[in-house]
N, C-alpha and C positions, 0 to 999 in steps of 0.2 A: 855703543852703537846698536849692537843685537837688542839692549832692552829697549831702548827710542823703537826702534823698526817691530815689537811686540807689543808694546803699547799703541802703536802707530797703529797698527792692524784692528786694535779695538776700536779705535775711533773711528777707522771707515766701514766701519758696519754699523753701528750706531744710526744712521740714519733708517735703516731697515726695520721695518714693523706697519703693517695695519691690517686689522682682521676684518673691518669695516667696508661698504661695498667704496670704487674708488669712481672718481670722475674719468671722462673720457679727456676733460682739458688736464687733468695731473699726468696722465699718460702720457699725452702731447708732450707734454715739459719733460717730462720725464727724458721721453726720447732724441729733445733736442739739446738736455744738458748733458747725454752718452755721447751724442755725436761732435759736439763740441768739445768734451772732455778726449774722444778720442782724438781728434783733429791736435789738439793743442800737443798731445801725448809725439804724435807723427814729427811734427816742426819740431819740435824737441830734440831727435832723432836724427833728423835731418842736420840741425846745428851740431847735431856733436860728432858725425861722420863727416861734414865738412872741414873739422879742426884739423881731421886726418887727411882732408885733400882724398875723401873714398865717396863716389859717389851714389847715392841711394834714395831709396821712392820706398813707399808702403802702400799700396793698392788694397783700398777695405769700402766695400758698398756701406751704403749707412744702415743702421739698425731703424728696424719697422718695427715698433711696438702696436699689441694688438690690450686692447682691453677683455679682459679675462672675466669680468665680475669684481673678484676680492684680491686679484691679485695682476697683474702686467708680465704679457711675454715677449720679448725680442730678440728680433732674431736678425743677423747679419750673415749675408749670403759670401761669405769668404774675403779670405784676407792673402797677397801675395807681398814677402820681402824680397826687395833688387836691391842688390848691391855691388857696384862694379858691373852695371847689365846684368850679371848672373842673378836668376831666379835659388833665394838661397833657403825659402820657409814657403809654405802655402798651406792653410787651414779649408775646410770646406765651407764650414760653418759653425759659429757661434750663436747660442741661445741662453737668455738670461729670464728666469723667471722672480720676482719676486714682489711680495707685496709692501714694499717699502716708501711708506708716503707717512708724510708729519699729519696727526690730527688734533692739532691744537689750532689755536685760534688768530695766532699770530703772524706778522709778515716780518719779512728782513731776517734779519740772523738771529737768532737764538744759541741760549748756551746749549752747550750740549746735553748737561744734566734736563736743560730744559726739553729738549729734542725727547732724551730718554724717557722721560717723563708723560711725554707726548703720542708714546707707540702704546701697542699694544702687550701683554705678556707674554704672548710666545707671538715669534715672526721667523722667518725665511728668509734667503737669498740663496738661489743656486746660479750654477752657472757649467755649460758646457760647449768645451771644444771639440768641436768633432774631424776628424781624419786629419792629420797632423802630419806634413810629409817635408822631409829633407829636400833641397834640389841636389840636381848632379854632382856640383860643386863639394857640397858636402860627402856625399857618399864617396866622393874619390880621395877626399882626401883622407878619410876613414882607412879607404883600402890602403892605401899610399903607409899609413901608419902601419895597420897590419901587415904589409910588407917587410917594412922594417926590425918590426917586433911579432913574433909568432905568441906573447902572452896578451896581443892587445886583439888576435883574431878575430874578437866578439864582434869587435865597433863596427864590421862594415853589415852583419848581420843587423845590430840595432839601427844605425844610421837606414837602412831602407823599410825597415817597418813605416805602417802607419800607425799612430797613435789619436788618444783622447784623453782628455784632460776633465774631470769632473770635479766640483767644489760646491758644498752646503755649510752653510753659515745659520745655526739656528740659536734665536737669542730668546731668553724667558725672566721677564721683569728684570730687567737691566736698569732699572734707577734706581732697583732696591739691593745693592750688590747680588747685583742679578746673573743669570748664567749665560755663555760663551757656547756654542762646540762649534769647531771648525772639522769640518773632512776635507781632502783634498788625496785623489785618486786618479791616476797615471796608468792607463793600460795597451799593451800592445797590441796588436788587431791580428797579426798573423803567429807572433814569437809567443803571444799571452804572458810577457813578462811583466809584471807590476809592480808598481812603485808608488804606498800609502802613506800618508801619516794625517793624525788625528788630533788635536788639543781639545781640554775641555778644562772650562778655567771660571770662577768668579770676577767680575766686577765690583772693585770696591772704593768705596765714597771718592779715595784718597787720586785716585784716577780722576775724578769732576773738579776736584780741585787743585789740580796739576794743566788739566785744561782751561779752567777761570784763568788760572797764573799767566797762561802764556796767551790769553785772548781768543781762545782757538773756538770759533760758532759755527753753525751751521746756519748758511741761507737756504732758506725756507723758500723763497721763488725762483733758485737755480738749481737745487737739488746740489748745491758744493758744500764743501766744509773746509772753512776760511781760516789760512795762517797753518795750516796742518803741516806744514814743512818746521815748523818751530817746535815742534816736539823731536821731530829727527835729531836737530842741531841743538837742543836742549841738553842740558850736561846732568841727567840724573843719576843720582847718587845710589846707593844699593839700596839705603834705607826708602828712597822714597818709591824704589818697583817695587820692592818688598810690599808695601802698604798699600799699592794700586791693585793690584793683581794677586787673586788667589789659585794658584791650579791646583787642579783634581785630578787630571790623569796626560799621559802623552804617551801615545801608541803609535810606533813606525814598521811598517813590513814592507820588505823584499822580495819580490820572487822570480827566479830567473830560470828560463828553461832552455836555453842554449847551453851548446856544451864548454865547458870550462876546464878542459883536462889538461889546455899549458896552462892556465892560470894555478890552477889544483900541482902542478906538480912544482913551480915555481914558490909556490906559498909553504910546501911542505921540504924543500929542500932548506928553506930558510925557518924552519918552525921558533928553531932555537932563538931566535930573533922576538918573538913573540914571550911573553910573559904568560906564564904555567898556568895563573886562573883564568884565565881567556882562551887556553887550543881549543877547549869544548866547544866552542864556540863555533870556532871555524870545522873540527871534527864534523859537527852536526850540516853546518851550512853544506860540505861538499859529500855530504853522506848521502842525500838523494835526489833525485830530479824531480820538482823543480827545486831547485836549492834557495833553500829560507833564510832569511835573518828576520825575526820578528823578535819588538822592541817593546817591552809595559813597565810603565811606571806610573803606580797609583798609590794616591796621596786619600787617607782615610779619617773621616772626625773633623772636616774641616782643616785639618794642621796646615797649620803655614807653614810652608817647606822653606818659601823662599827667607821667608822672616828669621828660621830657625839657624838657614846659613849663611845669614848677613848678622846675625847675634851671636855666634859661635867666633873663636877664634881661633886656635890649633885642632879645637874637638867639637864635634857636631854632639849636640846634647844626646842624651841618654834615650831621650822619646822618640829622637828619629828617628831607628828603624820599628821601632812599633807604630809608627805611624804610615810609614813610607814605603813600597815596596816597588823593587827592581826589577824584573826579567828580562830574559836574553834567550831567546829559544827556547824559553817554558825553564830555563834553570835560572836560580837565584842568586842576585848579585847586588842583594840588598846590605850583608856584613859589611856598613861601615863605621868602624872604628873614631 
């Protein structure tokens, strides 16, 4: 399931790319395949809170795309979730900029190799949420928790920040096992607590022909990509992620500046619980404010990591860790045997 839904993620960016000036009628389209795309997203939502007999609405103006030049910006003037009448999420604003329009020649659906083939070599997509707020509902029940458990205190401090949500997707000749990076970036407005993680990963061939396999095209006059639930539910085997997908590095940080001193004292009454090459770990995270977990793992020379541990079988080969390196708070936790 995790690797369908990794794979899955390369394929909806895939349609992103063009450095070329863009039309005002692609923008149009553009803007009425988000609005439809999110509308369908809503009933979706709504069927699956009725199963529970709970009643719910999603309140979201539709997104205005504005023609940039080279690239399309939109922007949706806020989003509210009700659920059971309680107001239980509310956004302010979302803005999506990206230059992502097919420049080939073709209409109807194309393969996706064809798609990729289609863009340019390096392309964008971002995307940002801006002021991210809990309703009542939530924050009470946060405290309600904190009540009960004095190591859970944090939640009702997090439950009433505002948050934002940031995401760049940048892709550079993606037909030619081309390159990935994804960011995705979580910060608090008041607490400044944050929450990162980064992939940066090749495309390779064995991905386009995993997509021929299961029919999966992108249409060219809706701006959708057709059958993409068949890679979800496709049952792929190690060897065949291995051979789709190459990474190059995954980087996650933490950072939290509320105070954590029952959590800290909780953690350290139980240490012995924890396994001896890992306290550093947690030593370092409750060592200062803001207290970090920062996560790197970088893959060197091309090796295919994934390959190397889908061809291993009690022992990861000899090359691994000269190829592969771990950290965890800047210490090493690459020794594996």
């Amino acid at each position: 399931m995790k690797k369908s839904l990794l794979a899955l993620s390369a394929v909806a960016i895939m349609f992103i790319g063009c450095g070329n000036k863009i039309s005002d009628e692609q923008v149009k389209n553009f803007e009425t395949s988000l609005n439809n795309s999110i509308k369908n997203e809503i009933e979706k939502l709504k069927v699956l809170t009725a199963m529970f007999e709970i009643p719910s609405n999603v309140n979201i103006s539709d997104y205005k795309c504005e023609n940039k030049g080279d690239y399309a910006e939109c922007k949706s003037k806020g989003i509210d979730v009700i659920i059971n009448n309680q107001k239980v999420l509310s956004v302010e604003e979302i803005k999506i900029e990206t230059n992502g329009f097919y420049t080939g020649d073709k209409k109807g659906s194309v393969s996706i190799k064809e798609l990729a083939a289609n863009t340019p070599k390096e392309s964008f997509y971002k995307s940002e949420i801006k002021s991210i707020k809990l309703g009542e509902i939530a924050v009470g029940f946060a405290s309600m928790l904190a009540i009960s458990d004095n190591k859970l205190g944090i939640l009702p401090e997090l439950a009433k920040d505002e948050y934002s949500i940031n995401t760049i997707t940048k892709t550079k000749d993606i037909a030619n096992n081309g390159n990935v990076k994804v960011e995705f970036k979580l910060i608090g407005k008041h607490n400044k607590n944050e929450l990162a993680f980064a992939i940066d990963l090749d495309v390779l061939d064995k991905f386009f022909e995993i997509c021929d396999k299961l029919n999966i095209t992108y249409n060219i006059d809706n701006y959708k990509i057709d059958n993409v639930d068949t890679l979800d539910k496709y049952d792929m085997d190690n060897k065949e992620f291995a051979e789709s997908l190459l990474i190059n590095s995954i980087e996650s940080k933490i950072n939290i500046n509320n105070n954590l001193k029952a959590i800290k004292e909780y953690v350290m009454q139980n240490i012995d619980k924890v396994p001896e090459q890992f306290r550093p770990i947690v030593d370092s995270f409750f060592a200062n404010t803001p207290h970090k977990f920062e996560q790197s793992l970088k893959v060197k020379n091309k090796y295919n990591m994934l390959k190397a541990i889908e061809e291993s079988e009690n022992q990861l080969p000899k090359d691994f860790n000269d190829n592969v390196e771990i950290k965890i708070n800047g210490m090493n936790f690459t020794q594996i045997k």
